[in-house]
Biopython code that builds the backbone (N, CA, C, O; Angstrom):
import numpy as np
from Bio.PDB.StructureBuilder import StructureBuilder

atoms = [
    (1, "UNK", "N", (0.837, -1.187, 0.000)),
    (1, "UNK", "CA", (0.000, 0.000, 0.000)),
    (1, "UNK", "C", (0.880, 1.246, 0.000)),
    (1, "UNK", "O", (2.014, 1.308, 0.473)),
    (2, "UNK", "N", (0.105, 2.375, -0.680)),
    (2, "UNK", "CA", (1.379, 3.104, -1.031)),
    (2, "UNK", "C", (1.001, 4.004, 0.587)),
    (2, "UNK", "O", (0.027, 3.744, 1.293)),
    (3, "UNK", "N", (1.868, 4.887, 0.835)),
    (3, "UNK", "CA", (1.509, 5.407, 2.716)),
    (3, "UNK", "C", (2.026, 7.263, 1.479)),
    (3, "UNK", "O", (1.423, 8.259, 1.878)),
    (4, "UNK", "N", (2.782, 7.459, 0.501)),
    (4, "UNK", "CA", (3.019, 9.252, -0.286)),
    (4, "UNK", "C", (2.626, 8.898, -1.430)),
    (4, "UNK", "O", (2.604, 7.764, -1.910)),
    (5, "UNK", "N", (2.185, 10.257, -2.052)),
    (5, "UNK", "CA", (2.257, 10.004, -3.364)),
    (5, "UNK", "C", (3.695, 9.632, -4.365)),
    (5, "UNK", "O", (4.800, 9.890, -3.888)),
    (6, "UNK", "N", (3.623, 9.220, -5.299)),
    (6, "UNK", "CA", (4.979, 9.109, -5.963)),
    (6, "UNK", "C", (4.477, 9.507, -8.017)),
    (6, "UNK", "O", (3.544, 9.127, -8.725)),
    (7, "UNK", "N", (5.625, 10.370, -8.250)),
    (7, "UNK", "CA", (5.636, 10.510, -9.484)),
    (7, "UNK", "C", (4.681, 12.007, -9.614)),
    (7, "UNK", "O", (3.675, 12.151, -8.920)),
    (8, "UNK", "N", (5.176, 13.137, -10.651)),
    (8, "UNK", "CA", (4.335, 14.332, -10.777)),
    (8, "UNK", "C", (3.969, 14.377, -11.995)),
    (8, "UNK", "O", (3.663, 15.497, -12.403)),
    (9, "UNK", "N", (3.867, 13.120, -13.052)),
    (9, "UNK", "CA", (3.422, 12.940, -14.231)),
    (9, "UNK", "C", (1.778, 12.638, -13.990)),
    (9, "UNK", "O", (1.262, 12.107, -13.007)),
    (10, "UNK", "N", (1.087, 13.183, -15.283)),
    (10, "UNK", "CA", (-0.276, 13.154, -15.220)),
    (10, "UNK", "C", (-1.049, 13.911, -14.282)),
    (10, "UNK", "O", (-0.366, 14.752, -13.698)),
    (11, "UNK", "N", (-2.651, 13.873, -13.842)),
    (11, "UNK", "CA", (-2.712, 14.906, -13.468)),
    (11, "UNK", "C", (-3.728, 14.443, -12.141)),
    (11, "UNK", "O", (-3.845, 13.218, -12.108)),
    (12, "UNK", "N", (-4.370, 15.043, -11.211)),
    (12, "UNK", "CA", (-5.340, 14.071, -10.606)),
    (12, "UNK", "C", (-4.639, 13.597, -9.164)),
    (12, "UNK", "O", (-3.894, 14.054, -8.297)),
    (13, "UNK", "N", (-5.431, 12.282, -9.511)),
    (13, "UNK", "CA", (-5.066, 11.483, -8.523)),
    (13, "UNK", "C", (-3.527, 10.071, -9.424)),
    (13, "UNK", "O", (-2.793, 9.188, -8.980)),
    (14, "UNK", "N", (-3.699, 10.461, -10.279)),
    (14, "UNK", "CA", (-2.187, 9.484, -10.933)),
    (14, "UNK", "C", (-0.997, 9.352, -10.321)),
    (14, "UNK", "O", (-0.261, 8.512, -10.837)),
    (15, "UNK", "N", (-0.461, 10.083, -9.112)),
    (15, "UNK", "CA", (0.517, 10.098, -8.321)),
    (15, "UNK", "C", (0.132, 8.911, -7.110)),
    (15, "UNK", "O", (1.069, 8.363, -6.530)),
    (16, "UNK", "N", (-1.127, 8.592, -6.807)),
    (16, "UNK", "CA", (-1.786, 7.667, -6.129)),
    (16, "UNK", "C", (-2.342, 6.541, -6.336)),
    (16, "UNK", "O", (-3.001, 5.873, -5.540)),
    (17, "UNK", "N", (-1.996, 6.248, -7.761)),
    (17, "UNK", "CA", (-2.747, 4.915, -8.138)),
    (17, "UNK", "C", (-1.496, 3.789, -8.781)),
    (17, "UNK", "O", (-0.665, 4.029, -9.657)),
    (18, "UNK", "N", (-1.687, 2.647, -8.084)),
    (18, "UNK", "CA", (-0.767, 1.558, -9.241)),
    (18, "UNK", "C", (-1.403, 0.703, -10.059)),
    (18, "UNK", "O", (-1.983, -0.277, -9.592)),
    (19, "UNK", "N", (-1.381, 0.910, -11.110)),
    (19, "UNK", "CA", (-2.207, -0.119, -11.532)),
    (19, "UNK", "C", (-1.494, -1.977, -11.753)),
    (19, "UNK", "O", (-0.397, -2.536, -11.724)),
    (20, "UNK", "N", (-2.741, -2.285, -11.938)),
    (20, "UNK", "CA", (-2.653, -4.259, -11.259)),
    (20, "UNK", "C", (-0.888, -4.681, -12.559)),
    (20, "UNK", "O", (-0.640, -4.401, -13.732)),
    (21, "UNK", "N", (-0.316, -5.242, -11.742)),
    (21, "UNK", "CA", (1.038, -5.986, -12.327)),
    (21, "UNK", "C", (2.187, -4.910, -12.905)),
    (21, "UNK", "O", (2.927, -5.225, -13.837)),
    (22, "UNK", "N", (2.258, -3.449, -12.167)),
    (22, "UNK", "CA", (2.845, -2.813, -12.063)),
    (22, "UNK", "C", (3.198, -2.533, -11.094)),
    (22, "UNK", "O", (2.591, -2.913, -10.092)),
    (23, "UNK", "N", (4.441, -1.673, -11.003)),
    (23, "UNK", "CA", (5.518, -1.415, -9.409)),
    (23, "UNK", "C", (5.588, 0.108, -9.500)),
    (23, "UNK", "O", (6.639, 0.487, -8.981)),
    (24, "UNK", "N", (4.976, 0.955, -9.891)),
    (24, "UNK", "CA", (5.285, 2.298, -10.532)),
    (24, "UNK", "C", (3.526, 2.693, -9.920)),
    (24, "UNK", "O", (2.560, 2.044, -9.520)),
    (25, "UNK", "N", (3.797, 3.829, -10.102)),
    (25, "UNK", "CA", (2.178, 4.832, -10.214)),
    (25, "UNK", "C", (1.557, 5.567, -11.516)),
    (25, "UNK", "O", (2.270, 5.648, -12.516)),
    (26, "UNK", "N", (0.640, 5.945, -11.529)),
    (26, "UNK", "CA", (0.387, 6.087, -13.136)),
    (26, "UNK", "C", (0.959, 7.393, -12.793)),
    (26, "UNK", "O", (1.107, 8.063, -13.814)),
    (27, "UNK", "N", (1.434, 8.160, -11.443)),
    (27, "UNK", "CA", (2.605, 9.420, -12.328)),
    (27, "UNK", "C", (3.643, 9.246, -12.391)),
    (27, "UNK", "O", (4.474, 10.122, -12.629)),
    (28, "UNK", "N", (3.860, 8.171, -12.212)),
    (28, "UNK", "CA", (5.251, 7.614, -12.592)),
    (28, "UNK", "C", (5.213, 6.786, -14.014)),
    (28, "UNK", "O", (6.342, 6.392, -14.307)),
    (29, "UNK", "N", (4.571, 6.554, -14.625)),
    (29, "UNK", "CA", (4.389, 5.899, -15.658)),
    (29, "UNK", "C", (4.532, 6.262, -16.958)),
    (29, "UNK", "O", (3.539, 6.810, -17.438)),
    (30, "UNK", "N", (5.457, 6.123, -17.664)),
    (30, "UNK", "CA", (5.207, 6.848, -19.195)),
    (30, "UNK", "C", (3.934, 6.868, -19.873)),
    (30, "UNK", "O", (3.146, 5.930, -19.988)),
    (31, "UNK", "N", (3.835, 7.931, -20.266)),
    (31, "UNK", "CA", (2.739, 8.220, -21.322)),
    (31, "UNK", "C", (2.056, 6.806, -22.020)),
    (31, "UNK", "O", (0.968, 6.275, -21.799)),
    (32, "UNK", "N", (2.975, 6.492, -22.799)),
    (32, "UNK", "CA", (2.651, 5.212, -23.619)),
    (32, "UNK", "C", (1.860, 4.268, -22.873)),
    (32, "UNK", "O", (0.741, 3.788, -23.049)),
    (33, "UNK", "N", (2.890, 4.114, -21.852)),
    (33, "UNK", "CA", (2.146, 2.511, -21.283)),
    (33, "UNK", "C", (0.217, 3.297, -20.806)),
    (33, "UNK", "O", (-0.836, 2.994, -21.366)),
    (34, "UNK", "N", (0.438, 4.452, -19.466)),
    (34, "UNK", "CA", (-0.631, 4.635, -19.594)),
    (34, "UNK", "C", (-1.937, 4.915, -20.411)),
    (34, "UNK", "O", (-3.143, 4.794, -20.194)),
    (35, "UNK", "N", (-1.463, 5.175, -21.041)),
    (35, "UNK", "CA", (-2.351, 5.379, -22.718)),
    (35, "UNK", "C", (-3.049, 3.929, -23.166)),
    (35, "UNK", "O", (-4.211, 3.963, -23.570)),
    (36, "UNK", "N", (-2.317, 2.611, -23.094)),
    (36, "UNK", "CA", (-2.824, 1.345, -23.249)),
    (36, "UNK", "C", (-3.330, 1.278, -21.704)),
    (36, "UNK", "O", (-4.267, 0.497, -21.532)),
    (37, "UNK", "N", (-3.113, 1.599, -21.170)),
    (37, "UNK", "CA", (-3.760, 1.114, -19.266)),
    (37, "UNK", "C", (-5.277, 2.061, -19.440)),
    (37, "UNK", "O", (-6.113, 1.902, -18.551)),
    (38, "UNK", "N", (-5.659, 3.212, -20.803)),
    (38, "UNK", "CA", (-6.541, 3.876, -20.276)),
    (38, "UNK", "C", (-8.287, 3.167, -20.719)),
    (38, "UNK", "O", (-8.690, 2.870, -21.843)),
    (39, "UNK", "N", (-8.921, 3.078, -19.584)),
    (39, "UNK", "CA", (-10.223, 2.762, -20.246)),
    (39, "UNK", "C", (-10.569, 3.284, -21.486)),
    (39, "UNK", "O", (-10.748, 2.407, -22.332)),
    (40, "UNK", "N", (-10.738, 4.557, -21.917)),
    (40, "UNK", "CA", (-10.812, 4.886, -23.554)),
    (40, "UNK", "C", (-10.019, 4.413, -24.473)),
    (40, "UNK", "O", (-10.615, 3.966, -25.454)),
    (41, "UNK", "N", (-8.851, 4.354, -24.496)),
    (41, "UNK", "CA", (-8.283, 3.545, -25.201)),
    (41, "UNK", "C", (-8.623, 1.925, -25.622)),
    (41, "UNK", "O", (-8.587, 1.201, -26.617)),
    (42, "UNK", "N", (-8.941, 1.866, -24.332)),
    (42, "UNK", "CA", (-9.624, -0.060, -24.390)),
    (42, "UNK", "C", (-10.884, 0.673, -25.112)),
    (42, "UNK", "O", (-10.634, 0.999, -26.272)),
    (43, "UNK", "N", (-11.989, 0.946, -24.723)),
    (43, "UNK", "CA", (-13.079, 1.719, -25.982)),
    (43, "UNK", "C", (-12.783, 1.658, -27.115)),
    (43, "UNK", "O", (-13.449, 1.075, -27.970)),
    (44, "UNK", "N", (-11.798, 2.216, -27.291)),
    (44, "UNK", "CA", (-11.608, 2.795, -28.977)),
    (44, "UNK", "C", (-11.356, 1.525, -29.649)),
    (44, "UNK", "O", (-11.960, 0.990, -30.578)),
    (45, "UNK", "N", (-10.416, 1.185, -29.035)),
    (45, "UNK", "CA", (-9.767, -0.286, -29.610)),
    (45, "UNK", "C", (-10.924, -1.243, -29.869)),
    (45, "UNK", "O", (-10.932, -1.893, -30.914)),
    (46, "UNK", "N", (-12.055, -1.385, -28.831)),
    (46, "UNK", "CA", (-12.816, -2.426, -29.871)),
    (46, "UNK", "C", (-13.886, -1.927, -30.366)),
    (46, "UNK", "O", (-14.827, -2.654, -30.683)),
    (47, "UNK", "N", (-13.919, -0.397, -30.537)),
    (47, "UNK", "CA", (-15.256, -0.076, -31.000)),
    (47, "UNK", "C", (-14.426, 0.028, -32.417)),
    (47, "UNK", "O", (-15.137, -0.254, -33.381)),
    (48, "UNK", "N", (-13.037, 0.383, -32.751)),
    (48, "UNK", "CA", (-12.500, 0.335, -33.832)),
    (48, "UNK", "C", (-12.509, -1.437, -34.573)),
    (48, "UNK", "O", (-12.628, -1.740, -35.761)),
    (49, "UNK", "N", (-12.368, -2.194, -33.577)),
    (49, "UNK", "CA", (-12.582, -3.724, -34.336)),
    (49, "UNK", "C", (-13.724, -4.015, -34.823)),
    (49, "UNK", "O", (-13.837, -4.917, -35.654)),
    (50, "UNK", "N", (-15.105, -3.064, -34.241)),
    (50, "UNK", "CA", (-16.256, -3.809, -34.276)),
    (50, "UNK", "C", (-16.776, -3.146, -35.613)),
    (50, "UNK", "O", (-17.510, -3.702, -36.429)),
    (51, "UNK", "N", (-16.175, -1.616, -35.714)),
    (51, "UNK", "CA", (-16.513, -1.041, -36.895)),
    (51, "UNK", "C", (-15.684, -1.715, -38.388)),
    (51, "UNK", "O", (-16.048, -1.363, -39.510)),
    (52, "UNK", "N", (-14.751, -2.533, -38.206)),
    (52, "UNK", "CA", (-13.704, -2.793, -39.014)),
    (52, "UNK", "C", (-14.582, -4.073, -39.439)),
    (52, "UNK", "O", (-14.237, -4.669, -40.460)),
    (53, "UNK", "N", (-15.771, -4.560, -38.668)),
    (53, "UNK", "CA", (-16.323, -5.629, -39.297)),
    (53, "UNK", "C", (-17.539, -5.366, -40.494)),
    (53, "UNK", "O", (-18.036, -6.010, -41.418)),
    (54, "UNK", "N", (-17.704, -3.914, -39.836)),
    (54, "UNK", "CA", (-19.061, -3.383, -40.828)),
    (54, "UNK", "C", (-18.529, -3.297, -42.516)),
    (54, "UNK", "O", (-17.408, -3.135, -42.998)),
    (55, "UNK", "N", (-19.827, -3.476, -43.117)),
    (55, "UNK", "CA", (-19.727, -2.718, -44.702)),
    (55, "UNK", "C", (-20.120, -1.545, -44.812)),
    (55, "UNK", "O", (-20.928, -1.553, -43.883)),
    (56, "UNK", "N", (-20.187, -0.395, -45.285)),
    (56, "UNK", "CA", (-20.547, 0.650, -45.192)),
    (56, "UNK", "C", (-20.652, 1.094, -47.082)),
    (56, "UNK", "O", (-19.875, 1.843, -47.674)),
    (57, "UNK", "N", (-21.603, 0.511, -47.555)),
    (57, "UNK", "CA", (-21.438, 0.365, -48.341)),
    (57, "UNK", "C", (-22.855, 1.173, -49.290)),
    (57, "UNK", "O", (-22.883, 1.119, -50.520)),
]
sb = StructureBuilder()
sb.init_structure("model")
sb.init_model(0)
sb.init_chain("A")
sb.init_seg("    ")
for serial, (resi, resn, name, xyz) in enumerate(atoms, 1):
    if name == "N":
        sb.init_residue(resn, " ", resi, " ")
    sb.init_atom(name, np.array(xyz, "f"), 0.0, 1.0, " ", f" {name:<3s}", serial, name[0])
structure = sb.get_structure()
């Protein structure tokens, strides 16, 4: 459990959170990785697969 915050990347509460099978905080975290860790991103990603099945024709 974290007892300080760690990291002044991102904005919020990201200095306070680890996410699951990481050792870091999301303000400690590069951009990138958090960007795949972000719920919208998971969104996009399969609303982009689901549209990739349509015809639009």
């Amino acid at each position: 459990a974290l007892t300080e915050t760690r990291g002044d990347g991102g904005f919020g509460y990201d200095p306070m959170f680890v996410p699951d099978g990481y050792d870091k905080t999301l303000g400690e975290l590069d951009e990138t990785i958090k960007k795949k860790l972000s719920h919208r991103s998971k969104a996009l990603s399969l609303a982009k697969r689901i549209l990739d099945t349509l015809s639009f024709k």
